[in-house]
N, C-alpha and C positions, 0 to 999 in steps of 0.2 A: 829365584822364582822364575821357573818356565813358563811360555803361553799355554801348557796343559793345563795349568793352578787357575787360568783368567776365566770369569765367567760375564758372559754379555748380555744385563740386564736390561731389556728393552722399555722404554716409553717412559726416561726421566725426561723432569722436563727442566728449566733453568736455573731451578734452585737447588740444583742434583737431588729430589727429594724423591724418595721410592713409597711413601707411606701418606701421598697423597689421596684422599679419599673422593670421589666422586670425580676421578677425573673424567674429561672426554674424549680418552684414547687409553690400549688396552697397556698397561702397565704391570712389569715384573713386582713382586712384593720381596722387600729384602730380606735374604736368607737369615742375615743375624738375626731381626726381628722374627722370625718365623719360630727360629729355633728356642728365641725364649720367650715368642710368644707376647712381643711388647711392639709399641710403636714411637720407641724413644731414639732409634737408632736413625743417622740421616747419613748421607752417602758424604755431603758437605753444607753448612750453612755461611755463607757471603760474609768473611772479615772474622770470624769466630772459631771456626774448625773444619777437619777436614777428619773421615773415616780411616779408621789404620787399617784398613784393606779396599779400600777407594785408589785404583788405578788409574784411573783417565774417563775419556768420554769418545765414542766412535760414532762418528759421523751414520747415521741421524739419534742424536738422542739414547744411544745406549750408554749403560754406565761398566765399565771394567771393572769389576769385583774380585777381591781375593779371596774371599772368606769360602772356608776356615784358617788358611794359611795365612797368616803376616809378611812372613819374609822368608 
């Protein structure tokens, strides 16, 4: 996977979650959820799971995404 595949979701906030509703800052909405349309997808939930295309976090609060790509 190259830095071309990465995309930098802006305005997660600590609980990597992109499908926060009413947040107070302007927030990307995730692409997987977009694409099917749901709001079940989370970037990672704390001791439970992490997204199979969840890369990392950049400094302030974006999220690294791979999607569509895995690996």
């Amino acid at each position: 996977m190259n830095e071309e595949n990465i995309r930098e979701l802006s305005g997660a906030n600590m609980d990597i979650d992109l499908v926060s509703e009413n947040a107070p800052w302007a927030q990307f909405a995730c692409p997987w959820n977009e694409v099917e349309n749901t709001k079940e997808h989370r970037c990672a939930v704390k001791d439970t799971s992490i997204c199979k295309y969840f890369r990392g976090i950049k400094y302030l609060d974006s999220v690294l995404c791979s999607y569509p790509q895995e690996e």
